[in-house]
N, CA and C atoms as an extended XYZ file, in Angstrom:
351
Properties=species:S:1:pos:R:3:atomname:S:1:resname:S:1:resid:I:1 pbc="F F F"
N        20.217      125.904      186.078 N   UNK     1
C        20.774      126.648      187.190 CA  UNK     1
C        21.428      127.926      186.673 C   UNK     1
N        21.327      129.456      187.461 N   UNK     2
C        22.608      130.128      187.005 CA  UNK     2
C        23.429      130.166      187.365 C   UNK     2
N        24.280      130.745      186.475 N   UNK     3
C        25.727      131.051      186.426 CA  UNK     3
C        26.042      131.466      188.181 C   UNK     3
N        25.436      132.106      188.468 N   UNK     4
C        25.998      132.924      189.535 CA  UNK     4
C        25.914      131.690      190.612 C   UNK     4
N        24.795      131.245      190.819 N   UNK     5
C        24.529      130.389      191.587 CA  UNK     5
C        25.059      129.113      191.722 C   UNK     5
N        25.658      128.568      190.797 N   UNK     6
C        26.361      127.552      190.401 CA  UNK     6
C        27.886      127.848      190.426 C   UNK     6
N        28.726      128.816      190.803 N   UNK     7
C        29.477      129.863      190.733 CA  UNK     7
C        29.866      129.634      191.976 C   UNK     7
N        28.967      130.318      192.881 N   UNK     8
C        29.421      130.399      194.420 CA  UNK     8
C        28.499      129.559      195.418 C   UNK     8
N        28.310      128.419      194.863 N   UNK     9
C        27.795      127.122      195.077 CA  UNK     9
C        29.244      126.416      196.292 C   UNK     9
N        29.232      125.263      197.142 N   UNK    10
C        30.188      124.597      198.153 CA  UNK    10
C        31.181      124.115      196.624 C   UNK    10
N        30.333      123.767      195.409 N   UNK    11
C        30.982      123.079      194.610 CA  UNK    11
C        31.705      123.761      193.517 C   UNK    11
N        31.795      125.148      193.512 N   UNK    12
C        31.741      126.412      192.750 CA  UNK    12
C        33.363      126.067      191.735 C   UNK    12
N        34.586      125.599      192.432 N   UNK    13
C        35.560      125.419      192.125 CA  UNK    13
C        35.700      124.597      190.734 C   UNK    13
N        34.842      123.338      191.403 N   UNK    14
C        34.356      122.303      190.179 CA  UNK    14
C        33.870      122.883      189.340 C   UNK    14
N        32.530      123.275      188.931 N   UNK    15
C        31.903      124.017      188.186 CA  UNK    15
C        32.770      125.054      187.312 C   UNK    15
N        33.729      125.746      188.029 N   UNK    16
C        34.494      126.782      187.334 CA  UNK    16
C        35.750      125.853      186.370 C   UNK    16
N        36.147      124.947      186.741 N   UNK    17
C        37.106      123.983      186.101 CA  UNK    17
C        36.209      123.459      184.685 C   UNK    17
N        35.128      123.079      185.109 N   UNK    18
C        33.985      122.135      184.174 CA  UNK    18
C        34.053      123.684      183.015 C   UNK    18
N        33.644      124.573      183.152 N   UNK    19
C        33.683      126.056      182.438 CA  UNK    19
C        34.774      126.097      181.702 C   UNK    19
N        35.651      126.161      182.417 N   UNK    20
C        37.684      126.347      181.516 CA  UNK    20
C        37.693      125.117      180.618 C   UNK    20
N        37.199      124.379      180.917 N   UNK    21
C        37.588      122.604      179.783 CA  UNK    21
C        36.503      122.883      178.589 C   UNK    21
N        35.433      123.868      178.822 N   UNK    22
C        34.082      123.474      177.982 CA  UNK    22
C        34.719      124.902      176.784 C   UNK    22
N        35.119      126.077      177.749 N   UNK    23
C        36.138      127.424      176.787 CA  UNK    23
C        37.370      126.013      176.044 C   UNK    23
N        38.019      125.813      176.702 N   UNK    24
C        39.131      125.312      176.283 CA  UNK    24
C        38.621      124.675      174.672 C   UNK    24
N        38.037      123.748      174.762 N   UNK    25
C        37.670      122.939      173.922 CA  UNK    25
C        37.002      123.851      172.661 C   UNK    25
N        35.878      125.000      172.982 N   UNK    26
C        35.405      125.342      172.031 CA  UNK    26
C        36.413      126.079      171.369 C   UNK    26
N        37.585      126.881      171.826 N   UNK    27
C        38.992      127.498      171.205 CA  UNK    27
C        39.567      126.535      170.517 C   UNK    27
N        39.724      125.004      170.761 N   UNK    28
C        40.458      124.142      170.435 CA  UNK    28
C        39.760      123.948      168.659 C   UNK    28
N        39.217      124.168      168.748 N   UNK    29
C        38.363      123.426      167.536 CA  UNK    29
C        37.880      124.456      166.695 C   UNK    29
N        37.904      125.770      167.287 N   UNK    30
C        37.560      127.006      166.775 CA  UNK    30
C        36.191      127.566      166.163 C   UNK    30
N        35.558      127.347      167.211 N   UNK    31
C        33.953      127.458      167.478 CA  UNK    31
C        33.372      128.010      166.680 C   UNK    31
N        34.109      129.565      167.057 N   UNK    32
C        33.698      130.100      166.596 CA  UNK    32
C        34.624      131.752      165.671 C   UNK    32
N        33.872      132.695      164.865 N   UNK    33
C        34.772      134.062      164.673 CA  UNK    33
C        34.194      135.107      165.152 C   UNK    33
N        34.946      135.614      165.420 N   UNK    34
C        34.566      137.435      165.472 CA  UNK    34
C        34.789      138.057      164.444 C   UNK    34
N        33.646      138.200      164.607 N   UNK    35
C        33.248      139.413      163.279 CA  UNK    35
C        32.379      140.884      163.652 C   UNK    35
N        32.414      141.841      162.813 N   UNK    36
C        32.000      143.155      163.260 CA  UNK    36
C        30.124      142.476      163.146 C   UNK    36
N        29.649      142.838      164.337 N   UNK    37
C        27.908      143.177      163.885 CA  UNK    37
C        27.578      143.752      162.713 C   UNK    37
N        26.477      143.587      162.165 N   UNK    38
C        25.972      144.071      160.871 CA  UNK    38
C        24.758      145.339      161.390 C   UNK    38
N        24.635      145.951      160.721 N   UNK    39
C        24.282      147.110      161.042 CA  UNK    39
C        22.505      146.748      161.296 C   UNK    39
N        22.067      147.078      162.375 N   UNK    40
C        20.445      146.756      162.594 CA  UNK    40
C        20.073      145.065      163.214 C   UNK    40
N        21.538      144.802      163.662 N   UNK    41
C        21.345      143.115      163.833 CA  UNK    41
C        21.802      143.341      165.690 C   UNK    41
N        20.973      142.384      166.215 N   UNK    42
C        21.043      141.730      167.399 CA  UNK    42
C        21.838      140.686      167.939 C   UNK    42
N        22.872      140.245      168.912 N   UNK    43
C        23.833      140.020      169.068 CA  UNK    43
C        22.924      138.350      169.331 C   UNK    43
N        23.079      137.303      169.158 N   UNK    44
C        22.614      136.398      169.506 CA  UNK    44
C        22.935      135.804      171.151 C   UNK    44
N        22.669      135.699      171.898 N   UNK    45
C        22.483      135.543      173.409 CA  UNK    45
C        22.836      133.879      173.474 C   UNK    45
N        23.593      134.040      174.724 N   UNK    46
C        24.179      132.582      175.614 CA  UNK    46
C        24.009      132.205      176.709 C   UNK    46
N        23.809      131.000      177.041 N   UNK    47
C        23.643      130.819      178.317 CA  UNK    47
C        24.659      129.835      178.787 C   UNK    47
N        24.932      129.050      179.732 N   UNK    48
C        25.275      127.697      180.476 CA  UNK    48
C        24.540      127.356      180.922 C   UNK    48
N        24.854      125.701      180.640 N   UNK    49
C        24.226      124.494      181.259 CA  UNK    49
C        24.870      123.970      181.544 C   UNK    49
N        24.146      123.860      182.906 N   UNK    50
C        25.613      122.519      183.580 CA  UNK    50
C        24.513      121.314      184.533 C   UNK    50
N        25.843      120.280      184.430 N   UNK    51
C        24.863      118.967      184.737 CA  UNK    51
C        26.163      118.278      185.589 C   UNK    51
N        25.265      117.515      186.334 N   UNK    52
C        26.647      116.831      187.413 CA  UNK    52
C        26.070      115.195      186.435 C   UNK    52
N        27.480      114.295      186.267 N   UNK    53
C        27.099      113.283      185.777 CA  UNK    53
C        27.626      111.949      187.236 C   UNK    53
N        26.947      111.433      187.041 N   UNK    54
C        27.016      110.528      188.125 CA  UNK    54
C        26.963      108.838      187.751 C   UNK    54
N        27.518      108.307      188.772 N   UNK    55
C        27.502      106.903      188.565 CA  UNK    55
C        26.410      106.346      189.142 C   UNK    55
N        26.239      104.818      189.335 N   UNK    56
C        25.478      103.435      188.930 CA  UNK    56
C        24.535      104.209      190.740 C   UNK    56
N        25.895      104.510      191.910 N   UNK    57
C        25.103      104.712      192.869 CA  UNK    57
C        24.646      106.214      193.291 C   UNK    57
N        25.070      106.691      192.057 N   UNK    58
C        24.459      108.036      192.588 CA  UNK    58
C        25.448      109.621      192.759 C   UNK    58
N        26.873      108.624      192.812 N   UNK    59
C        28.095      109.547      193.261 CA  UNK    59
C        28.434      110.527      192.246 C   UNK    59
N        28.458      111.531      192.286 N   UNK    60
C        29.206      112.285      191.170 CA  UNK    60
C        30.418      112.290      190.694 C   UNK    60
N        30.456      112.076      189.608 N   UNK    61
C        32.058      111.780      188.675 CA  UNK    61
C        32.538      112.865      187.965 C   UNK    61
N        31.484      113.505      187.781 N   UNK    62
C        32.143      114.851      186.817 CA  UNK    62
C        31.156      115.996      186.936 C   UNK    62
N        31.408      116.936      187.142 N   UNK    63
C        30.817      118.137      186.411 CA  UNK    63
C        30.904      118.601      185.314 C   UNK    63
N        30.033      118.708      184.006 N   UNK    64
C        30.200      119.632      183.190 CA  UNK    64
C        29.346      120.540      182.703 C   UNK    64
N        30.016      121.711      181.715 N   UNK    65
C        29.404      123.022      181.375 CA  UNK    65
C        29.500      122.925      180.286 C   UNK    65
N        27.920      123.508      179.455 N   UNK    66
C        28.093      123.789      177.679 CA  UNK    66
C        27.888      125.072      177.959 C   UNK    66
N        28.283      125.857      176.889 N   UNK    67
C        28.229      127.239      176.775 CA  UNK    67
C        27.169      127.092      175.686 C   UNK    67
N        26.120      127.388      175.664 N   UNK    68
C        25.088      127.308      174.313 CA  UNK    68
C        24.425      128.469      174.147 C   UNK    68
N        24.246      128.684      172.671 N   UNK    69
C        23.364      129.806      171.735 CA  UNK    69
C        22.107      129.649      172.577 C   UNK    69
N        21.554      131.246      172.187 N   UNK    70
C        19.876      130.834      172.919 CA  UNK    70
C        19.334      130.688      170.982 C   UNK    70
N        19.193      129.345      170.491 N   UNK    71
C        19.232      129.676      169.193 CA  UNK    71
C        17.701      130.048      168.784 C   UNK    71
N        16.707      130.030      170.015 N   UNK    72
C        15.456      130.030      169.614 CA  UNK    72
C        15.201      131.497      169.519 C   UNK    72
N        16.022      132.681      169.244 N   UNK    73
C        16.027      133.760      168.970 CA  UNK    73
C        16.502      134.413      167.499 C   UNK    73
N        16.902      132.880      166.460 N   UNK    74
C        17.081      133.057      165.379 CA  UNK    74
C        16.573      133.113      164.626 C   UNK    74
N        16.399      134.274      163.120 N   UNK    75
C        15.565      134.031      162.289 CA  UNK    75
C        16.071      133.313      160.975 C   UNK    75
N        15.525      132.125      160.450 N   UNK    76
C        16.087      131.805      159.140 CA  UNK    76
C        16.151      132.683      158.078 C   UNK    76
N        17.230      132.633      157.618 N   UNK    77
C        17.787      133.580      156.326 CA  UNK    77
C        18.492      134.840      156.276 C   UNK    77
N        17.756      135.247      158.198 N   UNK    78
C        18.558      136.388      158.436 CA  UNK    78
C        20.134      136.169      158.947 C   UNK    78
N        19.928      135.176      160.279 N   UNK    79
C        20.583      134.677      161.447 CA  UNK    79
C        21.866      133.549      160.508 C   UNK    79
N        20.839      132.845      159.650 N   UNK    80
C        21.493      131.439      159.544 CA  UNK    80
C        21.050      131.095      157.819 C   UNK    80
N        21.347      130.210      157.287 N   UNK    81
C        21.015      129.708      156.016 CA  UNK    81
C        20.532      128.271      156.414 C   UNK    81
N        21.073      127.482      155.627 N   UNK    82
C        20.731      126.248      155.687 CA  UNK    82
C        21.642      125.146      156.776 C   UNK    82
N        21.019      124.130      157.351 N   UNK    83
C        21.493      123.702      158.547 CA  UNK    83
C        21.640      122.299      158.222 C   UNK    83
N        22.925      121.738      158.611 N   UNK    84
C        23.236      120.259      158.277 CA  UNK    84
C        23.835      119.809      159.364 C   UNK    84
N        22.903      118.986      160.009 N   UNK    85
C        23.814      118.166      161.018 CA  UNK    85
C        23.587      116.704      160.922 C   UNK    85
N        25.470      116.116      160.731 N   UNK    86
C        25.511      114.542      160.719 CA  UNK    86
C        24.943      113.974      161.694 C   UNK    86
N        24.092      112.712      161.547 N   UNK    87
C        23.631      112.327      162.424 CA  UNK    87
C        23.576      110.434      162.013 C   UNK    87
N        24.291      109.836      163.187 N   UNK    88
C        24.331      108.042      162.568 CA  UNK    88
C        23.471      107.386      163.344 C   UNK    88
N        22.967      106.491      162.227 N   UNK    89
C        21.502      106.214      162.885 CA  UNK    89
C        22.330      104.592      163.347 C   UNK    89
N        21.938      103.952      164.272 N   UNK    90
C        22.186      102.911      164.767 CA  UNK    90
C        22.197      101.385      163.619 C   UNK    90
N        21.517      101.643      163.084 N   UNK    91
C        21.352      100.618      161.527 CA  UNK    91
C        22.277      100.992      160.811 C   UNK    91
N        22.986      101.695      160.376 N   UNK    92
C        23.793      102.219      159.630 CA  UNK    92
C        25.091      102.197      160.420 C   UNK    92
N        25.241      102.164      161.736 N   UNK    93
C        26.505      102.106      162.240 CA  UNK    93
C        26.763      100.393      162.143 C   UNK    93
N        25.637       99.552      163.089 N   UNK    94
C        25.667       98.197      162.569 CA  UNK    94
C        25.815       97.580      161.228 C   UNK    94
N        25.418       97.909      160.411 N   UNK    95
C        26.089       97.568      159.131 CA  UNK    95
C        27.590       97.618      158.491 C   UNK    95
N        28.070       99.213      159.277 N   UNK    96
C        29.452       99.074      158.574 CA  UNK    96
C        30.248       98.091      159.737 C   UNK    96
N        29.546       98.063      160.754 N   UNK    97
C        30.606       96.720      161.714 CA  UNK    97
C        30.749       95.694      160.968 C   UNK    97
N        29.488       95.358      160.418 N   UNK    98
C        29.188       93.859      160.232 CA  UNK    98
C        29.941       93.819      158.762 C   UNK    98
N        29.965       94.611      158.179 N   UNK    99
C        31.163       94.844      156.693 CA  UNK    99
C        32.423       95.020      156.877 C   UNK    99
N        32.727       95.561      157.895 N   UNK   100
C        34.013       95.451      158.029 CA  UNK   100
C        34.554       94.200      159.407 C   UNK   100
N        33.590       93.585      159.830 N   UNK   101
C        33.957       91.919      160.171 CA  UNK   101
C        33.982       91.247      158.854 C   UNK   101
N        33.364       90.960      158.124 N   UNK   102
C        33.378       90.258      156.847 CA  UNK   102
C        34.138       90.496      156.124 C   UNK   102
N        34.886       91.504      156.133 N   UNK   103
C        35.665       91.924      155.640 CA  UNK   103
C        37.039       91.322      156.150 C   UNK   103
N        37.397       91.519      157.524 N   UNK   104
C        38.706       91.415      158.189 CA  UNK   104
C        39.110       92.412      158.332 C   UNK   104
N        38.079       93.834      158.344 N   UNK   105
C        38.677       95.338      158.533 CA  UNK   105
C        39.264       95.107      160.163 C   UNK   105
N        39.952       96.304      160.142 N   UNK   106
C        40.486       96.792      161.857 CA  UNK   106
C        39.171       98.154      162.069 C   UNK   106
N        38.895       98.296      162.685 N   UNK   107
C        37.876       99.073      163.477 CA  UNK   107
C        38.860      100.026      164.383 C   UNK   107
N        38.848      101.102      164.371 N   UNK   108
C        39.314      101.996      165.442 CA  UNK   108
C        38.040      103.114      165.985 C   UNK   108
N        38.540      103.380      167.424 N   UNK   109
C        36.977      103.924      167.708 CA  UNK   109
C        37.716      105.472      168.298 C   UNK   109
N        36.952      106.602      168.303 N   UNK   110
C        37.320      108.035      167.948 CA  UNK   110
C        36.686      108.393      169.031 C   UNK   110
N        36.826      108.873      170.452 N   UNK   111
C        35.414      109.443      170.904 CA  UNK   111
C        35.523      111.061      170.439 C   UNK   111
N        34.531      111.592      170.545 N   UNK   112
C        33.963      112.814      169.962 CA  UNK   112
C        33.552      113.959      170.905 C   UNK   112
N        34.348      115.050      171.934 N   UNK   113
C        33.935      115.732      173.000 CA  UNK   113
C        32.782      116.683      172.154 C   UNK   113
N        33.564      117.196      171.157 N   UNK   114
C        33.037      118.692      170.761 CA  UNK   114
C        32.581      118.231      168.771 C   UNK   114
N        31.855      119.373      168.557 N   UNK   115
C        32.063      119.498      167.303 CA  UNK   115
C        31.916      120.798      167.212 C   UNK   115
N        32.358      121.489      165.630 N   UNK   116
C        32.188      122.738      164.901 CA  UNK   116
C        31.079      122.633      164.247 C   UNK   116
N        30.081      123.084      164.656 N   UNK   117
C        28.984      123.790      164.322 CA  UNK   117
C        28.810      124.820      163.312 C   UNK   117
């Protein structure tokens, strides 16, 4: 959907709240820097996405907004270097449960809104 349209939508208010929490958060964590452009370089482009999340019957519970890179406009080596993203594979999360039951560990659970990229 765009911005605009999603904006001055009946639901526009929501949507604009869902926006301030999605800024909020990426400041919180410090997304990102400003830095001067490099001379002969292209500003990398953004969009929003937004999605209504809903329950079991259908009702909407939340609105939210990502602010995302258009990253398919990047070139490797110019744009970016090398790219690492953690990723837990379900076998590997089951295992450390099952080690730290055998263990008698305490388990605490973290949820995760955002990350630094």
């Amino acid at each position: 959907m765009l911005m605009k349209v999603v904006v001055d939508s009946k639901d526009g208010k929501l949507w604009k709240e869902a926006m301030v929490d999605e800024m909020a958060s990426l400041h919180k964590i410090e997304a990102w820097d400003l830095v001067e452009l490099s001379a002969g370089r292209k500003p990398i482009g953004r969009k929003w996405v937004f999605k209504k999340k809903t329950n079991a019957e259908g009702k909407v519970e939340k609105y939210k907004a990502w602010l995302v890179e258009k990253g398919y406009s990047q070139v490797s080596g110019i744009y970016f270097g090398d790219i690492f993203s953690l990723v837990a594979k379900g076998t590997s999360i089951r295992l450390l449960l099952s080690v730290a039951t055998a263990f008698d560990f305490g388990v605490e659970y973290m949820p995760v809104n955002s990350s630094k990229v």
